[in-house]
C-alpha positions in Angstrom: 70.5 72.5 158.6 67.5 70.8 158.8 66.9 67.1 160.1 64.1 64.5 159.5 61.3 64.7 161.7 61.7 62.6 165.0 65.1 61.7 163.7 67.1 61.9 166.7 64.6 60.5 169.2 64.5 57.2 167.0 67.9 56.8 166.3 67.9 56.9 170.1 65.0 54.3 170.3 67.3 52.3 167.5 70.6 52.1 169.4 68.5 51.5 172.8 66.7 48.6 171.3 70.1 47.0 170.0 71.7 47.3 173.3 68.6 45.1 174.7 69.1 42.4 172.2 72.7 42.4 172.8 72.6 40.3 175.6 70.2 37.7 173.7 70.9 34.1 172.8 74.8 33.9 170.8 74.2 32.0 167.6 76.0 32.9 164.1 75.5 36.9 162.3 73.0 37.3 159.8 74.3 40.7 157.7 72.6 41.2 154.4 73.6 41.3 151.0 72.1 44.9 150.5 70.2 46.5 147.6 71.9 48.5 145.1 74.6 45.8 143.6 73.6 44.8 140.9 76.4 42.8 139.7 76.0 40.6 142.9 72.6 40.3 142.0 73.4 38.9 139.2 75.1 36.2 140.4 72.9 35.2 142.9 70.2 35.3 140.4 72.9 33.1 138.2 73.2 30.3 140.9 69.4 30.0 141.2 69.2 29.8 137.7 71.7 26.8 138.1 69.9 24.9 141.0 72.6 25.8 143.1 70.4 27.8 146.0 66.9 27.9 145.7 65.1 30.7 143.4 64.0 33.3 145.7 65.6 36.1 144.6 62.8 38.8 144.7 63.3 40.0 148.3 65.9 42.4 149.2 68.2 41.9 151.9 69.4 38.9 151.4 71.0 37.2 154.2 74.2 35.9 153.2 74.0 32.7 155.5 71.4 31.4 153.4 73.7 31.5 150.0 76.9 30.5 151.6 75.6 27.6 153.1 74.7 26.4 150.0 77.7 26.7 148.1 80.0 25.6 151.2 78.1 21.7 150.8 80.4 19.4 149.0 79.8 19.2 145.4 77.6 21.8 144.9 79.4 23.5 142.0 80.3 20.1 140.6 80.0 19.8 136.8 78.7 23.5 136.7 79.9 25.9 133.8 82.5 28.2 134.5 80.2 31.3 134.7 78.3 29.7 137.9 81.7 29.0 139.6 82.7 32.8 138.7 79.7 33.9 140.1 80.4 31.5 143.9 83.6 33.3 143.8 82.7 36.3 143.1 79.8 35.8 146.2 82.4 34.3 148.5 84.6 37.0 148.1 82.5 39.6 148.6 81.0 37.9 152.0 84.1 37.3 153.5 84.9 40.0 155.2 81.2 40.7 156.3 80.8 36.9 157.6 84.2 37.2 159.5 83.1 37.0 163.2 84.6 39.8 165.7 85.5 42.3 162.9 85.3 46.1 162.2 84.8 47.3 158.8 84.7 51.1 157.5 83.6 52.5 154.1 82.6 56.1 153.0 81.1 58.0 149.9 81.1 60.8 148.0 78.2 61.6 144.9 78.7 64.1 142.7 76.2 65.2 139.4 74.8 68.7 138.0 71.1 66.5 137.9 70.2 63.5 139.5 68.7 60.7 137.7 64.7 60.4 137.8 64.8 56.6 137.2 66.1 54.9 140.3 66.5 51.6 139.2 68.3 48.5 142.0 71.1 50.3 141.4 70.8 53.8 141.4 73.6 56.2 142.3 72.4 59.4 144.6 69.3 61.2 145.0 70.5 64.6 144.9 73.5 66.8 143.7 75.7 66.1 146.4 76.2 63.4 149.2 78.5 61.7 151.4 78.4 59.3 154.0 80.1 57.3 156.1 79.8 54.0 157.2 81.2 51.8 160.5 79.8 47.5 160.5 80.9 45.5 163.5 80.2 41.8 163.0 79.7 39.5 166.4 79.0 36.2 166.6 75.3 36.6 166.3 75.0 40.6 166.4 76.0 43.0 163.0 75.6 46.2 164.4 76.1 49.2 161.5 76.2 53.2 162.3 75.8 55.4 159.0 75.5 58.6 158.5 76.2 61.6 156.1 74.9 64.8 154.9 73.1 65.7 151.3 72.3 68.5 149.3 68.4 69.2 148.7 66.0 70.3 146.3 62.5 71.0 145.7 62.0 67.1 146.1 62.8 67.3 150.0 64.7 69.6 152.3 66.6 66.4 154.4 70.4 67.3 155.1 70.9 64.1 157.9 71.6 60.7 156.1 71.1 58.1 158.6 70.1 55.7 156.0 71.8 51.8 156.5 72.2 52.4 160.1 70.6 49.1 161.9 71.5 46.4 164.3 70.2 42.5 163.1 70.2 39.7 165.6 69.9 36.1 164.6 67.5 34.6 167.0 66.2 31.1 166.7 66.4 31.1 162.5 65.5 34.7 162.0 66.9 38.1 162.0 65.5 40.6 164.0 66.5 44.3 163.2 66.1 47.7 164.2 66.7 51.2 162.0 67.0 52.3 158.9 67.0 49.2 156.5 66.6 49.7 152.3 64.0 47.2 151.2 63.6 46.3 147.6 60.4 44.1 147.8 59.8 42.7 143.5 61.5 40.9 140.5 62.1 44.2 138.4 65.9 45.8 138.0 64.5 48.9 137.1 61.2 49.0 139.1 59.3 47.8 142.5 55.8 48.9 142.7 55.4 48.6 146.6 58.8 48.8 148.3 62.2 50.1 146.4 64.8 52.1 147.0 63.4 55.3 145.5 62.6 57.1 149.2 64.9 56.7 152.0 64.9 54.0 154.5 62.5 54.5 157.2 63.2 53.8 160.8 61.9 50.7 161.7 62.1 47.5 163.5 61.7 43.8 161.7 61.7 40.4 161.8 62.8 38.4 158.8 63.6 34.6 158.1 67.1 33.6 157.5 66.6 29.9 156.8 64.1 28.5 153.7 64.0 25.3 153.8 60.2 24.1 153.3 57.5 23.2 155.9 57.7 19.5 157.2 53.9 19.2 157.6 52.7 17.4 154.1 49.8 19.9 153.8 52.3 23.2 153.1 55.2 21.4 152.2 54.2 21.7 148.4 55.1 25.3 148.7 59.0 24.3 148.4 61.5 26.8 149.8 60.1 29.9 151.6 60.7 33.4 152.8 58.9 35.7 154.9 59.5 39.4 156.5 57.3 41.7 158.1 58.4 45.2 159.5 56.7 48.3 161.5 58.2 52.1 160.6 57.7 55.8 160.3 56.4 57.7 157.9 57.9 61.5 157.4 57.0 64.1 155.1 55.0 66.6 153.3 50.6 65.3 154.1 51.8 62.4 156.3 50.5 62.9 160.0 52.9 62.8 162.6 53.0 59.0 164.0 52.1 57.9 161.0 52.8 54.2 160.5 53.8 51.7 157.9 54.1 48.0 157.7 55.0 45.6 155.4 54.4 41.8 155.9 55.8 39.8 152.3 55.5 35.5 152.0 57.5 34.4 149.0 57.8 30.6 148.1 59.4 28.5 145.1 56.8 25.4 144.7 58.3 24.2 141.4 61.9 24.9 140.3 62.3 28.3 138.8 58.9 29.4 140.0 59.1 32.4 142.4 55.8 33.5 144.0 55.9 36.4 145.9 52.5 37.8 148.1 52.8 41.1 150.5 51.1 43.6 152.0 51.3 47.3 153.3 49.4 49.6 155.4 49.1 52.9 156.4 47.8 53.9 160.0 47.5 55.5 163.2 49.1 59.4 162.7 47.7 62.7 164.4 43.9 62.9 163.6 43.5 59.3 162.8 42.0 56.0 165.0 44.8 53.8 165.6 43.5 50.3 166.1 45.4 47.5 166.0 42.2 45.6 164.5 41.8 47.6 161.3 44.8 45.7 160.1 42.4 42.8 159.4 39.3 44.8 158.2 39.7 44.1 154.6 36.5 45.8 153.9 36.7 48.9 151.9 33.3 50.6 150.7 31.2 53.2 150.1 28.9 52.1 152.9 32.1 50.8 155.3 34.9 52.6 154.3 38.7 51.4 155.6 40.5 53.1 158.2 43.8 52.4 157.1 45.5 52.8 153.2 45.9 49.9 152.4 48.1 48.1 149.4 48.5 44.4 148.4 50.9 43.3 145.8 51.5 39.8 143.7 54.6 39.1 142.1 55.4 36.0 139.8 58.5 35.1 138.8 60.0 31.9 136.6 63.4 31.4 135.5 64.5 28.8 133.2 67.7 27.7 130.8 67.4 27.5 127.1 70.6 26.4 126.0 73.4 28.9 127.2 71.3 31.0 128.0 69.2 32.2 131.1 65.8 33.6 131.1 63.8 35.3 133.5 59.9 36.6 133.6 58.4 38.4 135.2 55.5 40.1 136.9 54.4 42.7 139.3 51.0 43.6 140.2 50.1 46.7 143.1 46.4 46.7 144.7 45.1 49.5 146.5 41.5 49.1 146.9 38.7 46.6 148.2 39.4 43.6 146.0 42.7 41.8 144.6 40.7 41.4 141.6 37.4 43.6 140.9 37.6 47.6 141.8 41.2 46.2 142.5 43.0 49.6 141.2 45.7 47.6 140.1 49.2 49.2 138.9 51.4 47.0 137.2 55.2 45.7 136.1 56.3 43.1 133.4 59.8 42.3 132.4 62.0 40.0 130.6 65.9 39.6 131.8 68.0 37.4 129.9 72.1 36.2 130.4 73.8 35.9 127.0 77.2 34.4 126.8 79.3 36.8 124.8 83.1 35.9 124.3 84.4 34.7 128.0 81.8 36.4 129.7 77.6 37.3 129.8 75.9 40.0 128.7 72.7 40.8 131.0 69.9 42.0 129.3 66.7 43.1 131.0 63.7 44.9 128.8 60.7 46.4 131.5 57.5 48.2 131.5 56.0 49.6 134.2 52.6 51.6 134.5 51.1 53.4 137.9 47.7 54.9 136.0 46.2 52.3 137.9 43.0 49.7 136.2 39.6 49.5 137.9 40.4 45.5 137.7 43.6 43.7 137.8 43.8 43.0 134.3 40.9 45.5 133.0 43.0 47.8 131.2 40.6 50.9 129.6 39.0 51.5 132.2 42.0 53.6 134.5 41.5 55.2 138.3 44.0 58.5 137.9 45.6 59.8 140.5 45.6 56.6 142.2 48.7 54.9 143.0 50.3 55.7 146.2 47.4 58.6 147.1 44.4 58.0 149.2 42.2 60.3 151.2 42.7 60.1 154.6 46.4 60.6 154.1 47.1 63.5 151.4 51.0 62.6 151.2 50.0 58.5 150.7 52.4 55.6 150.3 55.8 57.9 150.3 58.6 58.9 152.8 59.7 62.7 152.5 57.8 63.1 149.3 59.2 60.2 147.6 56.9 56.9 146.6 57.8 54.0 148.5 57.8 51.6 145.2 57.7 53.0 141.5 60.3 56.7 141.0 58.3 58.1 138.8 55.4 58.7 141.1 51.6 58.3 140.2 50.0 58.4 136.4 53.6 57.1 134.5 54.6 54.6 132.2 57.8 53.4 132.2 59.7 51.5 129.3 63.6 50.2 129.7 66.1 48.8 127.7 69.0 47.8 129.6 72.3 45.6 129.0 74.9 45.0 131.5 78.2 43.3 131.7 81.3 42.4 133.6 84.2 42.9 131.6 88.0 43.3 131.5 89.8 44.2 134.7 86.7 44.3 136.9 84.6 46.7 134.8 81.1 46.5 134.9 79.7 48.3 132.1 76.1 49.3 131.6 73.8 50.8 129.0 70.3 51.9 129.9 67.8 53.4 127.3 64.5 54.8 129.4 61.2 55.9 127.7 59.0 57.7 130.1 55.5 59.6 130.6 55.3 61.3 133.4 52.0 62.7 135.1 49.8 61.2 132.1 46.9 63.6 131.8 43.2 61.7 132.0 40.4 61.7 128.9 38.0 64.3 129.4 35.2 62.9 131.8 37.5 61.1 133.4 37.5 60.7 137.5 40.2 61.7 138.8 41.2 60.6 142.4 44.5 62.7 143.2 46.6 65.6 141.5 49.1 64.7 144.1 52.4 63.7 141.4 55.8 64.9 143.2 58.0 64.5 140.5 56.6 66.4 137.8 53.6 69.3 137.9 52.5 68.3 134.4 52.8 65.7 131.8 55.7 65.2 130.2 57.3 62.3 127.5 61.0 62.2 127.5 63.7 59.7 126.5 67.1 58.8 128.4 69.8 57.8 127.3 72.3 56.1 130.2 76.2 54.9 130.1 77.9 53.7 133.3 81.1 52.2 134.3 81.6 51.0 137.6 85.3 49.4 138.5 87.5 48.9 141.4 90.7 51.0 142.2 94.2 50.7 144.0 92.4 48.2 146.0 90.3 49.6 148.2 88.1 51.7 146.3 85.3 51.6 143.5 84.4 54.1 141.3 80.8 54.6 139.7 80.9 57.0 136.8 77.6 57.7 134.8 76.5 59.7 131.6 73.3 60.5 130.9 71.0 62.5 128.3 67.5 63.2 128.8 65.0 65.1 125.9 63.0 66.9 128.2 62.8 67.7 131.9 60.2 67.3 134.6 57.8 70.0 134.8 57.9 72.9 135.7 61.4 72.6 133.9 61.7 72.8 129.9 64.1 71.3 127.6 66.9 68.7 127.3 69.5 68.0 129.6 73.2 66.7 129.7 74.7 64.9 133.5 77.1 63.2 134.9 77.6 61.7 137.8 80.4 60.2 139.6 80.6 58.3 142.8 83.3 57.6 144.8 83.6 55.1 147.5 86.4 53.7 149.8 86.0 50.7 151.8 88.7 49.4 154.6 
């Protein structure tokens, strides 16, 4: 059995680090509202939509205080339609038991397919053919401290057996969360996409800091930006080209000036590791030529986001935009995301419908598209195994040089079922015009170009109380090289929660 480089000795950092702020200031727990549900996503997106919380819904955690304190003020869901107050409930329900101070919860796992999914969308099921894990949360009264761990399969993608993935300790100190371990960002408006930060690789081990409260600036001169978030967190890299002590950070500002309008600003970097300076001061050279090259790999990303109601129904668009060289808008190679999500009222319910396309050939400027930099996204140079954690990206599944198209509707239906139906259209390692520079061959998911389709069916749905049940379907044309031909799965996941 094989476990991730350093592993041990920063789970022992992790837990150490967590004792220390154990003895800080009590105040009231911050736990998150984690990636991967996207049915509660949904419904927060649904009570933004309404004006009941503000509309910044594009970074993943989300701490639960800052909904529920909303919906708790008197009259908040006043004169609202029915779906919004289903939605609250629905929220309330699900945060209770997390929110309740002094409390011990326990849930555990089990994934099961005969080939797992390429496309790992917010909600994705597991990475490879078999996994379970377990999971112990302890919620204080300003402390949520949760221990994970579990074992996996592997394949060609990674050899990883240890799952210590969602093991972390958060602290609420003075209006923000700090945390320590392994923490699942999902850093964009897409369902089916992130460009910079997604749940594609496993969490890193890392320590944060991360605003709990967004309520605007008081000064007149930035209190036009309206309702604001910001994060910023310092991890390890692992994996095959990545240095050992090689470093990552990410520092995203997100603010809602106007209702609906969702602006989202971050950036990355990639430093320090065996064989390279590590100096704290190359984080703010943002020079990057021929004649004064950068020390670090750097990535900035701009999201835009605006949600409005036309009638009885919701809409959403959106924007991504990734750039990885020495200017956000010339030479910028820019990779980039658009989507369209809509709530349709069907019957007693609403039928989510999301339609996405995202491309990582990246464009020499932001909006230049012709003229492409392959072999781009997520590579660079000085670091051969570039913006990825045990050979997975860090944002888009599909790696470098792909185009993604997705057709997607979801809804909650009788007795708790959540049904959803997912077409994907996909290129995969795109192959460059003759005379074309090309900047990296490095693509881990496929050794060659490849179109398929993919068809998807899932039904998620509790059972006997205290378990939920995720069982997927799913037919693909073709197969990542070096594999050949079409291919049948399923998958079914299992979890218990107590």
């Amino acid at each position: 059995m094989t476990v991730t480089r350093n592993a041990a000795r920063t789970v022992l950092r992790t837990i150490a680090f967590g004792a220390l702020m154990l003895g800080l200031t009590a105040a009231r727990a911050a736990p998150w509202a984690e990636v991967g549900d996207a049915q509660l996503r949904s419904d927060i997106e649904t009570l933004a939509m309404a004006g009941v919380i503000d509309n910044l819904t594009t970074e993943w955690p989300v701490p639960w205080t800052r909904i529920l304190d909303r919906i708790s003020v008197s009259g908040a869901l006043t004169g609202q339609p029915a779906s919004v107050v289903a939605a609250a409930d629905r929220i309330r329900a699900q945060a209770a038991g997390q929110m309740t101070q002094d409390t011990t919860s326990f849930s555990a796992y089990f994934d099961a397919t005969n080939a797992p999914e390429i496309v790992r969308g917010f909600d994705a099921l597991g990475r490879e053919d078999l996994q379970t894990q377990g999971t112990l949360s302890w919620n204080g009264d300003s402390t949520f401290i949760q221990l994970s761990a579990g074992v996996q399969s592997h394949d060609h993608f990674q050899s990883q057996t240890i799952l210590p993935d969602g093991t972390y300790i958060a602290k609420q100190i003075f209006g923000t969360a700090v945390y320590a371990g392994y923490v699942t960002h999902w850093w964009g408006p897409g369902w089916i996409s992130a460009l910079s930060l997604s749940n594609n690789a496993h969490a890193i081990p890392q320590i944060g800091i991360s605003r709990l409260d967004t309520s605007p600036f008081k000064t007149k001169w930035l209190s036009w930006m309206g309702p604001w978030q910001a994060e910023f967190f310092l991890g390890e890299l692992d994996g095959d080209g990545i240095p050992i002590h090689t470093l990552i950070d990410g520092l995203r500002f997100n603010f809602n000036p106007v209702p609906g309008l969702d602006i989202g600003l971050e950036r990355m970097d990639e430093a320090c590791g065996r064989g390279h300076p590590c100096n704290p001061a190359d984080y703010f050279d943002l020079s990057n030529s021929a004649t004064h090259p950068s020390k670090t790999n750097d990535q900035g990303d701009i999201d835009l986001k605006y949600s409005h109601q036309l009638g009885v129904i919701d809409l959403s668009a959106y924007l991504q935009v990734m750039n990885e060289d020495s200017n956000p808008f010339y030479h910028s190679g820019t990779s980039h995301l658009f989507g369209v999500t809509g709530w349709v009222p069907v019957a007693q319910t609403r039928v989510r419908i999301t339609a996405e396309y995202t491309n990582s050939i990246a464009t020499q400027q932001i909006f230049g598209f012709g003229d492409y930099f392959y072999g781009f996204a997520y590579n660079d140079y000085k670091y051969p195994g570039g913006m990825r954690n045990l050979d997975r990206a860090l944002g888009f599944s599909l790696d470098t040089d792909a185009k993604l198209a997705t057709l997607q509707a979801s809804w909650l239906g009788a007795h708790g079922i959540t049904w959803t139906l997912t077409y994907h259209h996909a290129d995969l390692n795109v192959p460059p015009p003759a005379a074309t520079t090309i900047y990296s061959t490095v693509n881990f998911i496929s050794s060659g170009f490849v179109p398929l389709d993919i068809g998807q069916v899932r039904a998620s749905f509790p059972l006997l109380g205290h378990f939920t049940v995720d069982v997927e379907a799913r037919y693909s044309t073709d197969q990542p090289r070096p594999a050949h031909g079409s291919q049948g799965a399923g998958e079914v996941r299992l979890k218990y929660s107590l």
